[in-house]
C-alpha positions, 0 to 999 in steps of 0.5 A: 906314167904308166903307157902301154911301152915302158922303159926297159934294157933290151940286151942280146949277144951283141948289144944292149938297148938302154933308155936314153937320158940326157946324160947320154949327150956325149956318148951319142955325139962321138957315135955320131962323130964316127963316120960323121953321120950328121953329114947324110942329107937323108936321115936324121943324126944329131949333130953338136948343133942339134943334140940338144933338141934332140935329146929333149925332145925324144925325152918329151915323146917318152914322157907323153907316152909316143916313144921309147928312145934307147942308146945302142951300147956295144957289148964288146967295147961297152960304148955307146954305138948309135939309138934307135927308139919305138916311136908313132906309139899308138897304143889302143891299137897295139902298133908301133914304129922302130924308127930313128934308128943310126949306127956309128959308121964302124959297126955297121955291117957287123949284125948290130943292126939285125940283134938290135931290131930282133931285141925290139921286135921280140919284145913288141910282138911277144911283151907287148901283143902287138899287132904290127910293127912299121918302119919308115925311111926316106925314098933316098935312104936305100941302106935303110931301105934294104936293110928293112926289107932284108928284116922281112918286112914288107913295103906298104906303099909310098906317102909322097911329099910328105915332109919339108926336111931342115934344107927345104927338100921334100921327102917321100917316105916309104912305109914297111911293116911286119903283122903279127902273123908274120913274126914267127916265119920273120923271128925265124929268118932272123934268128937264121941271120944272127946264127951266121953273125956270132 
């Protein structure tokens, strides 16, 4: 089916995003194994338990045209590190989320992150005309938080009690973007960051 996201490799110095298929299952679970990710209350990893669902349903939301899940694959060891995926697509408005994002705890802090969200928010902005790119994380996620915030988006505001997580605690979410206008001075920063990390 033919959407406003298609599948595509992103690759950059460091990484290279490829689409996700169910064959993926075990290299994401030993990503998920290091650091045992699984184990933060927070955010959403996925677990022996839960890869199943997880997978099918990133697949499901691809299909329909709401998401574009990747792998995340170190170049460097040619292993799959952790996914990320656009999701919330909202195509006849030209907005998307970057979102379900996790890294295997032994390449964080290493400029993947910033590469791999550099690569996604390129192709949104130039490839694709987008008009805003968001991103939400749970209030209690300060890694992600700051992480965001150090990409130079810009928080919108909080959403409270929004969710009922798997443990029955409600979540706030907080919402960021980067508009369209702001890339290029964003693209910038960036770039600035990735020069000090190769």
């Amino acid at each position: 089916m033919e959407t406003w996201l298609n599948p595509i490799e992103l690759e950059g110095e460091l990484v290279k995003l490829i689409p996700m298929e169910a064959s993926h299952k075990p290299d994401l679970l030993a990503a998920a194994a290091d650091g045992k990710l699984w184990e933060l209350w927070y955010t959403s990893v996925p677990s022996s338990e839960t890869i199943d669902t997880y997978i099918s349903n990133a697949l499901e939301d691809r299909e329909n045209g709401l998401a574009l899940p990747f792998v995340i694959i170190d170049k460097k060891t040619k292993s799959v590190v952790g996914s990320t995926r656009y999701c919330s697509v909202d195509a006849s408005n030209r907005r998307v989320e970057i979102g379900y994002t996790w890294y295997a705890q032994s390449t964080q802090r290493t400029g993947i992150n910033t590469e791999c969200k550099y690569l996604l928010l390129k192709h949104a902005f130039e490839d694709r005309s987008a008009i805003a790119v968001e991103f939400k994380t749970n209030f209690h996620n300060f890694p992600s938080r700051n992480a965001i915030l150090r990409l130079g988006a810009k928080q919108d505001g909080i959403i409270r009690n929004h969710r009922i997580d798997q443990q029955g605690n409600i979540r706030d979410t907080v919402i960021f973007s980067i508009l369209e206008n702001e890339w290029p001075t964003v693209k910038t920063s960036i770039h600035f960051k990735m020069k000090r990390t190769y």
